[in-house]
N, C-alpha and C positions, 0 to 999 in steps of 0.2 A: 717462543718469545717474539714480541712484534716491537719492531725500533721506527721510532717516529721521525719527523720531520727534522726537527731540531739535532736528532741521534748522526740522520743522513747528512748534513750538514755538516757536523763538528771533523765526522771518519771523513770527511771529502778535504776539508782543510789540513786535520793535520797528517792527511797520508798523501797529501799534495804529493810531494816530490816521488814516491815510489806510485804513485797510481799507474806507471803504462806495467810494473811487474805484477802488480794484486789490481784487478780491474775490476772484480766483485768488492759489496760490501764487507763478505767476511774478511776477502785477504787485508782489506785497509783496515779492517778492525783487529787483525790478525800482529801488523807492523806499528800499532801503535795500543803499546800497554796500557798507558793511564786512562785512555778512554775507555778502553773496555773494561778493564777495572770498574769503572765508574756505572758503566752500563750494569754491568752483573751485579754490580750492590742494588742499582736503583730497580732490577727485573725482582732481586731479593726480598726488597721492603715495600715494592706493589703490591695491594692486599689480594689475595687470592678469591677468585671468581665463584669457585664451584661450591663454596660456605657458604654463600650471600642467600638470604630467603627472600621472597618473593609474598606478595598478597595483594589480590583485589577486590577492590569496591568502588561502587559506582552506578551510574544507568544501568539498566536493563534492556531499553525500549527508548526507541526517539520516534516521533514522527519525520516522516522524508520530509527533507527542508529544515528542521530543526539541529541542534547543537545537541550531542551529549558527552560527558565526562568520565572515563573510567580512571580511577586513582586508583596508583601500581605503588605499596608501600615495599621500601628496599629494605632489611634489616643485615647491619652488619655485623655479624658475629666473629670476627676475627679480633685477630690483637694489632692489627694494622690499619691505618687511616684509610679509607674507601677514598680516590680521587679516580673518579670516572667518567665518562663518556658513555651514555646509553641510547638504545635506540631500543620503543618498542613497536613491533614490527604488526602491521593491519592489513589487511584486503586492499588493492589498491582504491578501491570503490568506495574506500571508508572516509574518503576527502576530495573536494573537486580536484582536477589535472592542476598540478603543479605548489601544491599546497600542502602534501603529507610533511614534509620533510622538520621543515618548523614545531610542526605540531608532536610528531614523536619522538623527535630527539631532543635530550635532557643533561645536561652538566650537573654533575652535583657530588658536595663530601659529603662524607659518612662518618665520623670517629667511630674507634672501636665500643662497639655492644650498642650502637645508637642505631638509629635510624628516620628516614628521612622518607617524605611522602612527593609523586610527582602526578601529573596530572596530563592526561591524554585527552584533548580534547577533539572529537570527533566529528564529522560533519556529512553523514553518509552520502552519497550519488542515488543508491537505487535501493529500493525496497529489498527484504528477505532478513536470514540471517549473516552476523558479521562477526566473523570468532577470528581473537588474537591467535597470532603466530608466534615465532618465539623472541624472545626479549635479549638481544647483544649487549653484552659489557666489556669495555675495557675498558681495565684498572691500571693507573698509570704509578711510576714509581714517583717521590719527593721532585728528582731533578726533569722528571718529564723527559727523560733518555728511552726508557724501555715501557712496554705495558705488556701484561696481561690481558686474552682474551678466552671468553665461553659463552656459552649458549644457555638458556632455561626456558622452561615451556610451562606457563600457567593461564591455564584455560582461562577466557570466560567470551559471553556471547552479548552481542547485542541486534536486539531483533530490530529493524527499522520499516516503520507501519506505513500505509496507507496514508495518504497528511489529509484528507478530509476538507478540500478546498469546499466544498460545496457547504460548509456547514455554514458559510455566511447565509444563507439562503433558508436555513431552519425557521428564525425567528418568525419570518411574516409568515412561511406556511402555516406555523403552529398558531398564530390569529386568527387565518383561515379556518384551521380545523377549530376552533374552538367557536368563531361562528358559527361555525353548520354544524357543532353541538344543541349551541344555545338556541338554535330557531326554536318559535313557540309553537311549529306546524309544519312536517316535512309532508306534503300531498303527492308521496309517492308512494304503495302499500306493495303487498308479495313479500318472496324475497328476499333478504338486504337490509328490510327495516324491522323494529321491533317498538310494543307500546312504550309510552312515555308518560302522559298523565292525560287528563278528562281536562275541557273547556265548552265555556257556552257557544251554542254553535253562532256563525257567523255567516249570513248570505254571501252566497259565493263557494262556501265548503261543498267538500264532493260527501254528497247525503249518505256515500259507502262506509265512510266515517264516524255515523250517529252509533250511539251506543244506548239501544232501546233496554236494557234495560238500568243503566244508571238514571235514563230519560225519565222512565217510569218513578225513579224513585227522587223527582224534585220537579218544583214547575217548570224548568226552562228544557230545551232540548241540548242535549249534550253529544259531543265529539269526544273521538280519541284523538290525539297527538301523537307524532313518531318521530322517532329519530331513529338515523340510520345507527344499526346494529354493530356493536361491537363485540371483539373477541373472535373476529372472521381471521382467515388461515390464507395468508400469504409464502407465498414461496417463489423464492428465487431463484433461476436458473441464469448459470452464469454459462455461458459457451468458451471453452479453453481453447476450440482448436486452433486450425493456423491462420483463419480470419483476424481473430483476435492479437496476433501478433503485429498485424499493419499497423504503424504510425501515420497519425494524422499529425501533421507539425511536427511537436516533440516529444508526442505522447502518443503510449502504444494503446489502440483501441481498447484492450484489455481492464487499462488503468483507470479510464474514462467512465469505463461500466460501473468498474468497481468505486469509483468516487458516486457516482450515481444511487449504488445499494447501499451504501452507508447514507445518505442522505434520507430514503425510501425505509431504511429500516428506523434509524431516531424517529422517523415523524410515524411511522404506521406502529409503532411500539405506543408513543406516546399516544395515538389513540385509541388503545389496547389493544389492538390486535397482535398476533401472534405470526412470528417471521420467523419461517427457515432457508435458510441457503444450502445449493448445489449447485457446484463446480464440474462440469461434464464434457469431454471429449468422446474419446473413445471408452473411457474407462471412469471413476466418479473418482479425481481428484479432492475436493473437498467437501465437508456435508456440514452442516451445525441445526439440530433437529431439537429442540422439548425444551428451550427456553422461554422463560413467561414473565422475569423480570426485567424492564426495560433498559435499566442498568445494565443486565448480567448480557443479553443480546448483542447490545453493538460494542460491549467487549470482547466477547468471543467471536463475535463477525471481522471487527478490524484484525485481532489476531489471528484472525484465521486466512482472510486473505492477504497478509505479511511478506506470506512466504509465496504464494501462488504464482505460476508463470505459465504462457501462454504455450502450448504444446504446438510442433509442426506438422500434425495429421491432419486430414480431414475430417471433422466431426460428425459421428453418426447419431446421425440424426434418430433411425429407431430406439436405438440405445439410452439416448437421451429423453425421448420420451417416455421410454417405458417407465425412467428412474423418476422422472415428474410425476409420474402418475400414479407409482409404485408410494413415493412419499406425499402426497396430496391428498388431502379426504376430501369428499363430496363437498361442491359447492366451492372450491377454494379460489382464489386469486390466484394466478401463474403470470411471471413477469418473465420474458424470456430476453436476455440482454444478449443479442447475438447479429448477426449482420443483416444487410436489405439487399443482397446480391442475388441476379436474378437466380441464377443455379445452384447452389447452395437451396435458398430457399423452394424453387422450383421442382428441383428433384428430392432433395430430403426431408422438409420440415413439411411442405402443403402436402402430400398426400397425407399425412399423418395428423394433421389438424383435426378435424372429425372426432378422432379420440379424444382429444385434448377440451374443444369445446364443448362435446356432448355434458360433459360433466363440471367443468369450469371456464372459469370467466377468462378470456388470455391477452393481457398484454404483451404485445412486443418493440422493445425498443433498440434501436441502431443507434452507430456512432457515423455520422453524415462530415464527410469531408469538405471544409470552406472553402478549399483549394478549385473545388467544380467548380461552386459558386461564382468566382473573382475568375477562370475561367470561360466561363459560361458569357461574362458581359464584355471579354476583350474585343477590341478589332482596333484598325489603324494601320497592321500590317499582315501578309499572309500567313507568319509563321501566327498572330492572334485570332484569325478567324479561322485559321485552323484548331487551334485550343477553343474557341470557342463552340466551336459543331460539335467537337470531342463534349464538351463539359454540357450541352445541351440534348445531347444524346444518352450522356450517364444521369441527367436529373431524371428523363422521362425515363428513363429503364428504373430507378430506383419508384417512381409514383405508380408504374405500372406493375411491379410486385407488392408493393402495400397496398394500390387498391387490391389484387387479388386476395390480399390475406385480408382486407376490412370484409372484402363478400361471405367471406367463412365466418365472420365475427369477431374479429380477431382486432384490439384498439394496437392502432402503430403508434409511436413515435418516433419520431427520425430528425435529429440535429444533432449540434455540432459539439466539440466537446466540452467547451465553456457551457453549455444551455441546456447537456442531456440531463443534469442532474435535476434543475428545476421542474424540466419538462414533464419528466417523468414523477417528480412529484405533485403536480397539478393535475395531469391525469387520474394519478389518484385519487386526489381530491374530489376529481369528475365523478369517477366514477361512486364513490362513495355518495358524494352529494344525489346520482339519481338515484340511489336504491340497490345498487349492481354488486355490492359489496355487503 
């Protein structure tokens, strides 16, 4: 039995005069009858806890930064009025700092065989999953003297995604790509491109293009037309190790890739190409392989990197190749989202390039720290042109491992986390636009 405020209160006045012989609550409830009388009716006619059913419905899924709802229906099965107090209890991560408290905890009656619906509204911090804990009630008696307290535990999860900041950035790529659809003449051949339709030739066409025998069969001289090839085989390799755990700002490199690959997969879907992902450390955290509906894609991409967190190994780099290449057919696209540090790249990834581009085309893209940058231009005081020698010494160290990997063949990009995601999708567009894809 739990005595509330009001209970503590009443035993304090009227055991006033004997408090220094009964100095506990019970002995002053002990020397004064009618209160406790009163008490033991009101614990009596508190409705009982462990009847009460429970049910939910609600979200499943929010985006990070977004609001979601799960509704907790209480049903009271007793023959006694429900007056409670509830808290349902969440991840602390499931509301910014200082803000769950509002949101989970609920007043509310019940009459007997009713019930009543309440509403937790959520507001996650970090990506993954987010499973309720258990649900506190205490049920108070009529005079608010005693309650009833228990515990119950009804599951449910709510996954919180990726938020996909970069989607503002969809629209004008997909004009992009649907210009260097619609050209009436891509003059890149090999490779990458595939026929389109016949036109009359035009001075200036590369003569490699005449199509001698539609030629023969009308007066004018005819060309083929191309457009780059679609239905090419992209894959992405995400790096999990402990690189990927640095934060740049507020945002852990990891995050930044990953808002990148959703960006990279909606546009390279829509122009039918075919996107797998893998997540590689030391070990293949995540894979999503044989999807062809562009819908069905970057649903299972977003949910797939939900849950994903950046590991604190060092990333092996053989390992990780093998798996690229293991899941890659001839000809493919490899977009490796992993770091531009000399040694990392130095000793694990470039010896092993060779592999990689004998047989595919390989981009690679970094998450570049602004902080060098604004670094990099200080002075006025020593502790600033100290940071500045520092921050002009890490730009040439990072241009000096990209050029090494552009001499392999290798397209880099390297910026910051607001600009990887466009960046890397322009390049795309690069490269599709010359034939490369």
């Amino acid at each position: 039995m739990a005595l509330t405020g009001r209970t503590a209160l009443l035993a304090a006045l009227g055991s006033l005069p004997v408090g220094i012989l009964a100095p506990s609550w019970t002995g002053m409830l002990a020397v004064n009858a009618p209160l406790s009388l009163a008490i033991l009716c009101d614990y009596a006619l508190a409705a009982p806890v462990r009847t009460l059913r429970f049910t939910r419905s609600g979200d499943t899924s929010v985006r990070l930064g977004d609001a979601a709802e799960v509704q907790l229906t209480v049903t009271n099965s007793s023959r006694r009025r429900l007056r409670a107090q509830l808290r349902d209890a969440w991840p602390p991560s499931s509301w910014p700092a200082g803000t769950e408290q509002g949101s989970s905890r609920h007043t509310l009656t019940v009459p007997p065989g009713e019930q009543r619906r309440l509403a937790t509204v959520l507001r996650p911090t970090r990506r993954g999953d987010r499973q309720a804990e258990r649900i506190t009630v205490r049920s108070f008696g009529p005079l608010g003297l005693a309650a009833r307290q228990g515990h119950h535990r009804v599951p449910w999860t709510v996954r919180v995604l990726p938020p996909f900041t970069s989607r503002k950035h969809l629209p004008s790529r997909l004009a992009r790509l649907r210009e260097l659809d619609g050209r009436t003449s891509v003059l890149t051949r090999g490779e990458g491109t595939e026929f389109d339709s016949l036109r009359a030739y035009v001075p200036g066409d590369d003569t490699r293009s005449i199509d001698w025998r539609a030629t023969a069969r009308q007066s004018a001289v005819a060309v083929r037309t191309w457009r780059p090839e679609r239905d090419r085989h992209i894959l992405i390799v995400l790096d999990t190790g402990r690189t990927s755990a640095g934060r740049v700002g507020d945002v852990p490199r990891l995050d930044a890739a990953m808002d990148a690959t959703l960006l990279l997969t909606a546009l390279a879907t829509r122009a039918g190409d075919r996107v797998d992902l893998l997540a590689y450390d030391r070990r293949v955290r995540a894979r999503v392989q044989g999807r062809t509906a562009a819908g069905d894609v970057l649903a299972t991409v977003v949910n797939t990197l939900a849950s994903l967190e950046p590991e604190l190994v060092e990333t092996d780099a053989r390992g990780l190749s093998t798996a690229a290449l293991s899941d890659a057919p001839r000809g493919s696209l490899i977009v490796l989202l992993t770091t531009l540090e000399a040694a990392p790249i130095e000793e694990g990834l470039l010896p092993l390039l060779p592999q990689l581009t004998r047989r595919h085309t390989v981009l690679l893209a970094a998450v570049s720290d602004p902080r060098i940058t604004e670094m990099a231009k200080g002075r006025g005081t020593v502790d600033a042109v100290y940071d500045a020698a520092a921050g002009v010494q890490a730009q040439a160290e990072r241009r000096s491992t990209a050029e090494k990997l552009q001499r392999h063949g290798v397209v880099v990009v390297d910026a910051t986390p607001d600009s990887l995601a466009p960046a890397l999708a322009d390049a795309y567009l690069a490269l599709k636009a010359a034939g490369r894809l």
